[in-house]
DRENDO-1510 file (C-alpha; in Angstrom, 1 decimal, always signed):
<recs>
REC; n; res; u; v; w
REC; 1; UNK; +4.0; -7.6; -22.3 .
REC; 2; UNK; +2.8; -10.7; -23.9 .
REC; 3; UNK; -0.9; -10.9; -24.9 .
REC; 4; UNK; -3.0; -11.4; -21.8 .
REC; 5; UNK; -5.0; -15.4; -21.8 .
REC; 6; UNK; -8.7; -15.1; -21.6 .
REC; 7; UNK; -10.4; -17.8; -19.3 .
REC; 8; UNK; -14.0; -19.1; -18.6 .
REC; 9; UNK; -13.4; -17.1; -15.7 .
REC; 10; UNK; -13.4; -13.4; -17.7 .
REC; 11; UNK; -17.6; -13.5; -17.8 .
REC; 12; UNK; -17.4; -14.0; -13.9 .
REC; 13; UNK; -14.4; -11.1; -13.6 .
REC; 14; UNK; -17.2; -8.7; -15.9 .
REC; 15; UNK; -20.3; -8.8; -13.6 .
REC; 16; UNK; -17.8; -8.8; -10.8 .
REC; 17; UNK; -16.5; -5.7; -12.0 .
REC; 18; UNK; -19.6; -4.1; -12.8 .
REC; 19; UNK; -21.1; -4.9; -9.7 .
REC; 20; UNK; -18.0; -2.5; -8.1 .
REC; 21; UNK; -17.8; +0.2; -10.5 .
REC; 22; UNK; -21.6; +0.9; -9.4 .
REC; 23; UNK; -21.0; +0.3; -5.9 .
REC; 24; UNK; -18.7; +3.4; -6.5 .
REC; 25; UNK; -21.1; +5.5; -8.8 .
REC; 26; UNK; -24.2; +4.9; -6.5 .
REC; 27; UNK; -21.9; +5.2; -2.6 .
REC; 28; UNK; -18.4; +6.3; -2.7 .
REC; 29; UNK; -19.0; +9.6; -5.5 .
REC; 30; UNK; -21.9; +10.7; -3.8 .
REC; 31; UNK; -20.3; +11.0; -0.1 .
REC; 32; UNK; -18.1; +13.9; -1.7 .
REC; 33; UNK; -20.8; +15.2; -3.5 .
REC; 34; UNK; -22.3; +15.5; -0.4 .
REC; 35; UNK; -21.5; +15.0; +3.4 .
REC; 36; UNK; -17.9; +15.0; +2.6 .
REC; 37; UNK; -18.1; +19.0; +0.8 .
REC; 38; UNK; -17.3; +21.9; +2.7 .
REC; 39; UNK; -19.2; +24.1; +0.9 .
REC; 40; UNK; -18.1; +27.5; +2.7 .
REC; 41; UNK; -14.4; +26.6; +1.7 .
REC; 42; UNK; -15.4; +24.9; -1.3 .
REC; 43; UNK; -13.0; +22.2; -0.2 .
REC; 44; UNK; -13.4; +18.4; +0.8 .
REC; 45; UNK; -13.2; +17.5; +4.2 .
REC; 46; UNK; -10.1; +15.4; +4.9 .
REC; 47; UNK; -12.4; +12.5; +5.8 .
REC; 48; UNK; -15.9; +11.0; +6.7 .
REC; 49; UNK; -16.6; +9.1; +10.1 .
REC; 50; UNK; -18.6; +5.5; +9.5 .
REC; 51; UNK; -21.9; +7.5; +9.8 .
REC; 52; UNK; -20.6; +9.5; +7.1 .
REC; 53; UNK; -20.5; +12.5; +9.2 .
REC; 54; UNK; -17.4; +14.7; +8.6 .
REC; 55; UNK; -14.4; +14.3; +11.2 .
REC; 56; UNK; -13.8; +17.5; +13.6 .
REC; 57; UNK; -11.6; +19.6; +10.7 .
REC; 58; UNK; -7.9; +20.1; +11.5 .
REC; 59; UNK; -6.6; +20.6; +8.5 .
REC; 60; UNK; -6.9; +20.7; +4.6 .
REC; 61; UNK; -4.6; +19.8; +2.2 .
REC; 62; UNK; -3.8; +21.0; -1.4 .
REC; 63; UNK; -3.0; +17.5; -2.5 .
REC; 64; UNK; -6.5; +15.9; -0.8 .
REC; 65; UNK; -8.1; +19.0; -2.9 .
REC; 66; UNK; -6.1; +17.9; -6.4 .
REC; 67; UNK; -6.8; +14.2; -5.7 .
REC; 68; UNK; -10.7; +15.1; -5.7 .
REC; 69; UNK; -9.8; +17.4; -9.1 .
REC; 70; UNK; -8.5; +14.0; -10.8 .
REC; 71; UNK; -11.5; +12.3; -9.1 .
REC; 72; UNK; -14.5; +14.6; -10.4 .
REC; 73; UNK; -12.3; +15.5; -13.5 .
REC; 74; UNK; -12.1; +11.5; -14.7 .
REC; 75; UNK; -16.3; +11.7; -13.9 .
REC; 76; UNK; -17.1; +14.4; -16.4 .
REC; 77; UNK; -19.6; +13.0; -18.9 .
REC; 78; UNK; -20.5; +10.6; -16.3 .
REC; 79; UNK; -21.9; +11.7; -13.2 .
REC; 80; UNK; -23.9; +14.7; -13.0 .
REC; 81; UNK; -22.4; +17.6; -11.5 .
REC; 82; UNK; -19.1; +16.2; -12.2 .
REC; 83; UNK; -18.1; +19.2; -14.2 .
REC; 84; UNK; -19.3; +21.9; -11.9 .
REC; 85; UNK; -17.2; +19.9; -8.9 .
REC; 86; UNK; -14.0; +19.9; -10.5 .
REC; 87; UNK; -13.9; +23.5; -11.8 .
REC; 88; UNK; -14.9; +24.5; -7.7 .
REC; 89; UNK; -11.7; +22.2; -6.9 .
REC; 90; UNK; -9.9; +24.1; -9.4 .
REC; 91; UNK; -10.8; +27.6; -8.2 .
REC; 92; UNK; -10.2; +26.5; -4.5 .
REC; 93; UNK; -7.0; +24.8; -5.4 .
REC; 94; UNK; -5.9; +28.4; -6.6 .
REC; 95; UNK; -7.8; +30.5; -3.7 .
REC; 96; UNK; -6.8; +28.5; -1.0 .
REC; 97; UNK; -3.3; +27.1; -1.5 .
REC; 98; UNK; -1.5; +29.3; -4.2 .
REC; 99; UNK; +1.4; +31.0; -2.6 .
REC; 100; UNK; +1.2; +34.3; -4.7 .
REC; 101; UNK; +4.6; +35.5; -2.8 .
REC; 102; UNK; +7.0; +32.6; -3.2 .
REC; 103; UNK; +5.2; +30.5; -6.2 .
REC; 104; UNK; +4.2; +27.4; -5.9 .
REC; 105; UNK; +1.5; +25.9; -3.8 .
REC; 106; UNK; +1.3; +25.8; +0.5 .
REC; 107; UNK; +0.8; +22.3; +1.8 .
REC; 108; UNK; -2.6; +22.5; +4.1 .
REC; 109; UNK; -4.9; +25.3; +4.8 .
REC; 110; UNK; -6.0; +25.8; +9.0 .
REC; 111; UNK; -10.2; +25.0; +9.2 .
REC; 112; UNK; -11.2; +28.9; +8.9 .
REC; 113; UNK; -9.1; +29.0; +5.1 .
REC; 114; UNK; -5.2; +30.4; +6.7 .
REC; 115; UNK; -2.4; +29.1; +5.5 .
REC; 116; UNK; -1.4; +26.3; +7.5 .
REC; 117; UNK; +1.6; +24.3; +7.0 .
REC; 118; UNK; +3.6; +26.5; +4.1 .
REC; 119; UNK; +6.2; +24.2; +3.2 .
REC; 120; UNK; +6.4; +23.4; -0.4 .
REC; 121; UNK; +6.6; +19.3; -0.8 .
REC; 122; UNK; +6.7; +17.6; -4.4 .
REC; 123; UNK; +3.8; +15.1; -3.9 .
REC; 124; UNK; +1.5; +17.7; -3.8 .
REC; 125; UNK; +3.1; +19.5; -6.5 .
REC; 126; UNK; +2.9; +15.9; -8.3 .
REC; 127; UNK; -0.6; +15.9; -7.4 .
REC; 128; UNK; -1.4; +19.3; -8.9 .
REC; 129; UNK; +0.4; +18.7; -12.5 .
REC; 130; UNK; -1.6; +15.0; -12.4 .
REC; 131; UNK; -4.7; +16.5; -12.1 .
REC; 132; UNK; -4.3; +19.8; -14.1 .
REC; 133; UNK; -3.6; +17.2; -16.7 .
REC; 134; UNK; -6.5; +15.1; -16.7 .
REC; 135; UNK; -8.6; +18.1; -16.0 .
REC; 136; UNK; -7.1; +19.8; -19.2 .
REC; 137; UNK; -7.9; +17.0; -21.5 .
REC; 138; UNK; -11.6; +17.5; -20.8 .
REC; 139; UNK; -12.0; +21.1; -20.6 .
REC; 140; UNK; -8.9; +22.6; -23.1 .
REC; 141; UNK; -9.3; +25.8; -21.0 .
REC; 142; UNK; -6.2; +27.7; -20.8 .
REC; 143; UNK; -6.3; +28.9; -17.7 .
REC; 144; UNK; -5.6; +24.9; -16.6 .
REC; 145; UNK; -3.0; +24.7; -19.0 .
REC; 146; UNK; -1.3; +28.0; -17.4 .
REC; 147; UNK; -1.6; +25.7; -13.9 .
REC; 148; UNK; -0.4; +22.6; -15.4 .
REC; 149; UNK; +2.4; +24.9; -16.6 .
REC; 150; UNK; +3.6; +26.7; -14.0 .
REC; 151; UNK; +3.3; +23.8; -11.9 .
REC; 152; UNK; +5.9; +21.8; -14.2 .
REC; 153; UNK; +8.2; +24.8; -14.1 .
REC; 154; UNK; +8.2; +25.0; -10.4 .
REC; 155; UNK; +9.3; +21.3; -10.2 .
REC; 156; UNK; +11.9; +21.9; -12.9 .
REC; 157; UNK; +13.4; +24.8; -11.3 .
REC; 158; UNK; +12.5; +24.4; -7.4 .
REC; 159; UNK; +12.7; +20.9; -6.8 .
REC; 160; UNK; +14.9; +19.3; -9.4 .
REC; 161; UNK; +18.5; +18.2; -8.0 .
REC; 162; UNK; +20.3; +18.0; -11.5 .
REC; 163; UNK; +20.5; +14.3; -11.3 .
REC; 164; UNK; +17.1; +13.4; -12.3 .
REC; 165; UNK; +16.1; +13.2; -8.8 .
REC; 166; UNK; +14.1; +16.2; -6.9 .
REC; 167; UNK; +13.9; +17.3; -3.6 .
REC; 168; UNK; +10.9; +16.0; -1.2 .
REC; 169; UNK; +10.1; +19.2; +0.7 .
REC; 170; UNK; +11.1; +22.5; +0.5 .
REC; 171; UNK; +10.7; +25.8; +3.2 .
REC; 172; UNK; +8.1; +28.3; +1.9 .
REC; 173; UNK; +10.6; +30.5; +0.4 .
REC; 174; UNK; +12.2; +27.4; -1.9 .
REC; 175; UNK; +15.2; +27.1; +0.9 .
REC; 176; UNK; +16.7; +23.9; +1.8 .
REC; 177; UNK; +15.0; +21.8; +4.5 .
REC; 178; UNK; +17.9; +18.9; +3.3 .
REC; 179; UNK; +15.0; +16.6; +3.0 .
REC; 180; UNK; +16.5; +15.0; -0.1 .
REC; 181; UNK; +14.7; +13.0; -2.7 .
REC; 182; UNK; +12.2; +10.2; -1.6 .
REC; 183; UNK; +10.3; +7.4; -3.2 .
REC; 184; UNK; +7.2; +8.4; -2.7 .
REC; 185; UNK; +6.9; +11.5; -4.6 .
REC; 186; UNK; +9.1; +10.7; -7.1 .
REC; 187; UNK; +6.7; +8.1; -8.2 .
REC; 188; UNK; +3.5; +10.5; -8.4 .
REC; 189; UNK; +5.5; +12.9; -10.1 .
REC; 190; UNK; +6.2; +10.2; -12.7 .
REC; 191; UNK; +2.6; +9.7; -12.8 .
REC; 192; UNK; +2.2; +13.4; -13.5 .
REC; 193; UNK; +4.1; +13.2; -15.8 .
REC; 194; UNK; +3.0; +10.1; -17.8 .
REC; 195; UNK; -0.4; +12.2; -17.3 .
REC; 196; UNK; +1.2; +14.8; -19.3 .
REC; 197; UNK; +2.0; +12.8; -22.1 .
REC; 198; UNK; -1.0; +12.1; -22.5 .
REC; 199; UNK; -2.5; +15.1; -23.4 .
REC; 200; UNK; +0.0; +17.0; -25.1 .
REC; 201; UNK; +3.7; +16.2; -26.8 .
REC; 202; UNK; +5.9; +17.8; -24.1 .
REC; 203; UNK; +9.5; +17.0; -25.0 .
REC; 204; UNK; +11.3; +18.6; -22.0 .
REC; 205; UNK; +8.6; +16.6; -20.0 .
REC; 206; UNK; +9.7; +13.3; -21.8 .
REC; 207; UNK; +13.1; +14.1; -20.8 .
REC; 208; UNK; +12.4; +14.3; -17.9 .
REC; 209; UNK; +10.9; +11.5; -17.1 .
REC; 210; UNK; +13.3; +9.4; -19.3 .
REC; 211; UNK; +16.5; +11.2; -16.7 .
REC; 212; UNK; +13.7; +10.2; -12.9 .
REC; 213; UNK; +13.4; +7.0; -14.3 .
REC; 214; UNK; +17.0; +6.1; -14.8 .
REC; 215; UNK; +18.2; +7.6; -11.9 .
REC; 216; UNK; +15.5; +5.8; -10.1 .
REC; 217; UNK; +17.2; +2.8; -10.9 .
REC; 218; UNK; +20.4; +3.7; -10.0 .
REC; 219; UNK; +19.8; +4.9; -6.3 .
REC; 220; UNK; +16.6; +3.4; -5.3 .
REC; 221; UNK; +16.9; -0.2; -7.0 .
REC; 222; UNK; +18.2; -2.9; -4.6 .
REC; 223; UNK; +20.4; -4.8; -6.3 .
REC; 224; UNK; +20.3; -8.4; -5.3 .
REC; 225; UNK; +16.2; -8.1; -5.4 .
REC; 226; UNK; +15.1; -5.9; -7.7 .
REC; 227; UNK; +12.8; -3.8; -5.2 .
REC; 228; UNK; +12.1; -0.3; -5.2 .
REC; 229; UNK; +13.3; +0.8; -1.5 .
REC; 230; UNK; +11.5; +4.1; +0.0 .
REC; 231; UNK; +14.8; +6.2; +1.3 .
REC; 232; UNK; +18.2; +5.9; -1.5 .
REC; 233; UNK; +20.2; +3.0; -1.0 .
REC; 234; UNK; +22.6; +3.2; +2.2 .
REC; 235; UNK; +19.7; +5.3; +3.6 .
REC; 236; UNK; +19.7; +4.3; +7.8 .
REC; 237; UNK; +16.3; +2.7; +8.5 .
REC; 238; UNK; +15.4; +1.7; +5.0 .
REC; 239; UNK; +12.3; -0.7; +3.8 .
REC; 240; UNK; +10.0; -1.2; +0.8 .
REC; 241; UNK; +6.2; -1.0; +0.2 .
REC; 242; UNK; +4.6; -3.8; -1.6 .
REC; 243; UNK; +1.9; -1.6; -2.9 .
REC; 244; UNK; +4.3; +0.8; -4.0 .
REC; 245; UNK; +5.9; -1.9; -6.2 .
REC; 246; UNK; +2.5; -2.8; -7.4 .
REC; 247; UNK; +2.0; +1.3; -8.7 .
REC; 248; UNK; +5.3; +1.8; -9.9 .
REC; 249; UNK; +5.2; -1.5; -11.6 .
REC; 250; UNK; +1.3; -0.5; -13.6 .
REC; 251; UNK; +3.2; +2.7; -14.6 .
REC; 252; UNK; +6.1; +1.4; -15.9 .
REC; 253; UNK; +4.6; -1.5; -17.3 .
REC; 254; UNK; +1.6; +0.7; -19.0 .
REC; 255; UNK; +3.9; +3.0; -20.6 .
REC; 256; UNK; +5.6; +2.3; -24.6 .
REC; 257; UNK; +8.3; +4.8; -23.5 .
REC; 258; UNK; +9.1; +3.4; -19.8 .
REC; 259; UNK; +8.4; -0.4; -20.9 .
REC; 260; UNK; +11.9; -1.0; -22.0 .
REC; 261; UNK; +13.4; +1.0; -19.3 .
REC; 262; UNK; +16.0; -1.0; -16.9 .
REC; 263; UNK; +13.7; +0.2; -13.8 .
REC; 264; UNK; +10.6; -1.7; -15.8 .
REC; 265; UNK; +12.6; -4.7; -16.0 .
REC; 266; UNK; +13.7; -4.3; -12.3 .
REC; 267; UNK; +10.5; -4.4; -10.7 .
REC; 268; UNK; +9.0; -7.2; -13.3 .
REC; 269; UNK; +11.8; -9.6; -11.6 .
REC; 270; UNK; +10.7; -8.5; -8.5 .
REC; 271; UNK; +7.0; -8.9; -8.7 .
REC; 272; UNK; +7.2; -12.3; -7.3 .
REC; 273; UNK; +9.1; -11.4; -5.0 .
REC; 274; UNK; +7.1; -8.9; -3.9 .
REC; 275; UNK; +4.0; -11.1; -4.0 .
REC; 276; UNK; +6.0; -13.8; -2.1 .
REC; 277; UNK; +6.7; -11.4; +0.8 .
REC; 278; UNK; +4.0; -9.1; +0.7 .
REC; 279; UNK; +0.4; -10.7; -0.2 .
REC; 280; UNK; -1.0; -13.2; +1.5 .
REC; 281; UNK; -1.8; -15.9; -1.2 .
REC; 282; UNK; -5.3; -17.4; +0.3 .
REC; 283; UNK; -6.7; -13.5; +1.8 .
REC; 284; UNK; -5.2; -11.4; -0.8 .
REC; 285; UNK; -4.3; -9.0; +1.9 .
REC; 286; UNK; -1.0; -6.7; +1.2 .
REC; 287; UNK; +1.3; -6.0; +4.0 .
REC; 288; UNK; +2.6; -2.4; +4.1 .
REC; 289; UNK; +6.0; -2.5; +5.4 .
REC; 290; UNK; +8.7; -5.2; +4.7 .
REC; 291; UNK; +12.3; -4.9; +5.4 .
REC; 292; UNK; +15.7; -6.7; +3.7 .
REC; 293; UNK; +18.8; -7.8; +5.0 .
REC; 294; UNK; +19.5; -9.9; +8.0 .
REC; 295; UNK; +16.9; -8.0; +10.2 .
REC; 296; UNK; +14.3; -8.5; +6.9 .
REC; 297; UNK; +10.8; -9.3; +7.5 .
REC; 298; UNK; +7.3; -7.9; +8.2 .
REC; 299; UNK; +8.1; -4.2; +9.8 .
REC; 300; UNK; +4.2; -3.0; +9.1 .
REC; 301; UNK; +1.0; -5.9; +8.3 .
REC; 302; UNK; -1.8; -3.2; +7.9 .
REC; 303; UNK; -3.5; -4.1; +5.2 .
REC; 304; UNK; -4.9; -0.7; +3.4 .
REC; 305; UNK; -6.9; -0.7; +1.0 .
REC; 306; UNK; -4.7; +1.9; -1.8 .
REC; 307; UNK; -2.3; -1.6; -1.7 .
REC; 308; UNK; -4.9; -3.7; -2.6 .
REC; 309; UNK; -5.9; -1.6; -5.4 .
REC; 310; UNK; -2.5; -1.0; -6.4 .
REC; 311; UNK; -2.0; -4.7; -6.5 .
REC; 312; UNK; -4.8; -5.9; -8.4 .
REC; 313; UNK; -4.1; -3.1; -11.4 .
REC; 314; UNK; -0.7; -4.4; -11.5 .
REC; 315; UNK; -2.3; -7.8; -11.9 .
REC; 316; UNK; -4.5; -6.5; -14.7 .
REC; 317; UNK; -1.0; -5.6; -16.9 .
REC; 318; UNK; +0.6; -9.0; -15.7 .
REC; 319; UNK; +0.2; -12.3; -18.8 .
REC; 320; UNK; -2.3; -14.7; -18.0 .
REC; 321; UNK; -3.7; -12.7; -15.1 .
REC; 322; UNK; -7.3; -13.5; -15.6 .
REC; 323; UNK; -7.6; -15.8; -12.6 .
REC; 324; UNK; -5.7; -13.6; -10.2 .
REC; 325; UNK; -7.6; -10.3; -11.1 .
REC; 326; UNK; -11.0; -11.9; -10.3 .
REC; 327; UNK; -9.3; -13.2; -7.2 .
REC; 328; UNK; -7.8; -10.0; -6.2 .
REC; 329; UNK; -11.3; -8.2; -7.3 .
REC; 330; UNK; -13.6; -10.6; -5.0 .
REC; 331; UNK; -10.4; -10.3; -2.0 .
REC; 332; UNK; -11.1; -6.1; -2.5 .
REC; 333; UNK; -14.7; -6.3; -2.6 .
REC; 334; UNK; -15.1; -8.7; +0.2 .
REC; 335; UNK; -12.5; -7.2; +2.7 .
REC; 336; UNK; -12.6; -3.6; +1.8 .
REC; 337; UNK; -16.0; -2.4; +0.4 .
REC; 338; UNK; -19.4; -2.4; +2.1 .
REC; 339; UNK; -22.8; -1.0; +1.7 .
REC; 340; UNK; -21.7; +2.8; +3.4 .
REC; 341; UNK; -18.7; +2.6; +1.4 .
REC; 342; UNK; -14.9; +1.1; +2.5 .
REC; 343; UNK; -12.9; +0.3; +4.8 .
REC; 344; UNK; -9.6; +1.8; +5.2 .
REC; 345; UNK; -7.3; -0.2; +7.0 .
REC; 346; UNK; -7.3; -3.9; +8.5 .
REC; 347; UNK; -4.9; -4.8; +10.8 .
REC; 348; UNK; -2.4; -7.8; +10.9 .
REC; 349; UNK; -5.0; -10.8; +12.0 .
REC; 350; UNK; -7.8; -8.9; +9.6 .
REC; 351; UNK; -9.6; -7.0; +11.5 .
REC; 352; UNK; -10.8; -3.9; +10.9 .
REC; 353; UNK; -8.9; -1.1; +12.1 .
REC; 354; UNK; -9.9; +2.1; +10.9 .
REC; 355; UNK; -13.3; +3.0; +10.0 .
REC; 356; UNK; -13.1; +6.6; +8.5 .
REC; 357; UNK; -12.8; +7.0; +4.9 .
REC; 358; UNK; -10.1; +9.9; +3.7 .
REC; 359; UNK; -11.0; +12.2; +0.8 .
REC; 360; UNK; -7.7; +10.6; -1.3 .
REC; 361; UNK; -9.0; +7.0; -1.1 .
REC; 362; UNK; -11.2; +7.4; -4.0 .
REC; 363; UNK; -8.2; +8.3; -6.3 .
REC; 364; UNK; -7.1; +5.2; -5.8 .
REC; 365; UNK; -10.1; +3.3; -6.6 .
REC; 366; UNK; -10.9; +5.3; -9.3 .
REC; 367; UNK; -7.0; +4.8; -11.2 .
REC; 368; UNK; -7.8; +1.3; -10.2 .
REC; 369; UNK; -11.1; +0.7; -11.7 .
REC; 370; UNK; -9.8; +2.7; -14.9 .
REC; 371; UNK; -7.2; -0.3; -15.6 .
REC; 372; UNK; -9.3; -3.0; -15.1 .
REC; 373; UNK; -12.0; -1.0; -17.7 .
REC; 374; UNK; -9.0; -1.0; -19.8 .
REC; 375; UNK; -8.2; -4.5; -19.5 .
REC; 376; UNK; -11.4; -6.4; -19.9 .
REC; 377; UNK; -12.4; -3.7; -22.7 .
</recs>
């Protein structure tokens, strides 16, 4: 990408910035620190109500549990405790959702610890390998490693197609449920393994990324505009995310190995586009859902906040961005944060629709608030 411009706007952008990344040290962390830990299952709960009491438990899930890993993992050296939380996700992710029979890790847990839902799906396989890596590079214990390993031979021999693509979800026993592959996971696991590489050289890993990426392009890519659609083309039903563009675009885009990829240049022609259809210029709100073709248009105008965040990192790897990032930073801490922490969704005319606060928004805040560091650093 070409050098990014630096404006009279980038001291504003700073204190902006700071002003967030504290709002999330001194609120968001310490909800799961606190309310939001289960600490007879040594598990998050799957979300907070707006008095930060903990929602009636119905589930829990491995990849809420890994999300939290990544979360606490990336805090290590930051916030106390920090350590000591992510090597109790760690344990848990193990105790609670290792399948010691089949391999592989169960999707959700029932509220007294059983095994709830034991399919096998690759976004929480994605999420496993994501976090095991970041987790790794601050602790080099080899009993992570071992995880992040078996968890990147599960994919390779489980879920891999042969193609470069990988099945979605899988019965407990690794038989077909003919889910086939979908967007979706097949973007976290390329952020799995982009985490990967960067930790350790991992040929096979690079490989395989390389092989996702190209047939990514080949049978996701839309050919007259460039977007990433969420089922394979010819799929019945199909659409595309904006915010999805927006985090396949920061990975592509943040990579030297992915940069020149076909798929990079795809979504860069797309990213207005995207923006055109799916941000609302003077809020800075991101629909969810948009549809092409003759019956194209708005399908979904939720406004979450993972979209906004998604957006306004992709802004941060975008040339002469400086003026959109502060505008996207002052749209997400306006609409979305507030003194008891966020809001998750708004709906189409802005208001706000759901008050709880999930245990896997923070991931996204946190990956968010790690590019922009990057980019005013």
């Amino acid at each position: 990408m070409p050098p990014v411009s630096r404006t009279a706007s980038q001291p504003e952008l700073t204190a902006l910035f700071a002003s967030v990344q504290q709002h999330f040290l001194d609120v968001i962390v310490p909800l799961w620190q606190g309310p939001g830990w289960n600490a007879d299952l040594a598990l998050p709960y799957e979300a907070l109500d707006a008095g930060h009491q903990p929602l009636p438990a119905q589930r829990y899930r491995a990849m809420a549990c890994a999300r939290q890993l990544y979360l606490f993992a990336s805090l290590i050296g930051q916030v106390p405790g920090a350590e000591e939380r992510a090597a109790a996700l760690f344990r848990s992710l193990q105790r609670h959702f290792h399948d010691a029979e089949h391999g592989g890790w169960f999707y959700s847990i029932d509220p007294q610890g059983a095994p709830l839902d034991q399919r096998k799906d690759l976004y929480t396989h994605a999420f496993i390998l994501f976090a095991c890596a970041h987790y790794w590079a601050k602790v080099r214990e080899p009993l992570v490693e071992s995880v992040l390993n078996a968890s990147l031979e599960v994919i390779a021999q489980r879920f891999a197609t042969g193609d470069g693509l990988y099945e979605a979800t899988l019965d407990r026993d690794w038989s077909s449920l003919d889910s086939g592959p979908l967007q979706n996971p097949l973007m976290h696991l390329a952020e799995a393994f982009l985490a990967t590489l960067s930790v350790r050289e991992d040929l096979a890993v690079q490989l395989a990324l390389v092989e996702l990426c190209t047939a990514m392009q080949a049978r996701f890519v839309d050919t007259q505009h460039g977007v990433l659609m969420e089922k394979p083309l010819g799929s019945v039903d199909n659409w595309f995310e904006p915010g999805h563009q927006f985090e396949w675009y920061f990975l592509l885009a943040s990579s030297d190995l992915l940069r020149s990829s076909k798929l990079h240049d795809a979504l860069e022609r797309a990213f207005a586009f995207t923006e055109q259809l799916g941000v609302d210029q003077q809020t800075g709100a991101v629909r969810a859902m948009l549809a092409l073709g003759p019956d194209g248009g708005t399908r979904d105008a939720t406004q979450r906040i993972w979209a906004q965040a998604e957006y306004l990192r992709a802004l941060t790897l975008c040339p002469n961005s400086d003026a959109a990032v502060l505008h996207q930073l002052q749209a997400l801490q306006q609409r979305c944060l507030h003194a008891g922490g966020w809001y998750e969704c708004r709906d189409e005319r802005g208001e706000v629709s759901r008050r709880d606060m999930p245990s896997t928004t923070p991931y996204h805040l946190a990956t968010c608030y790690r590019g922009l560091a990057d980019y005013l650093a």
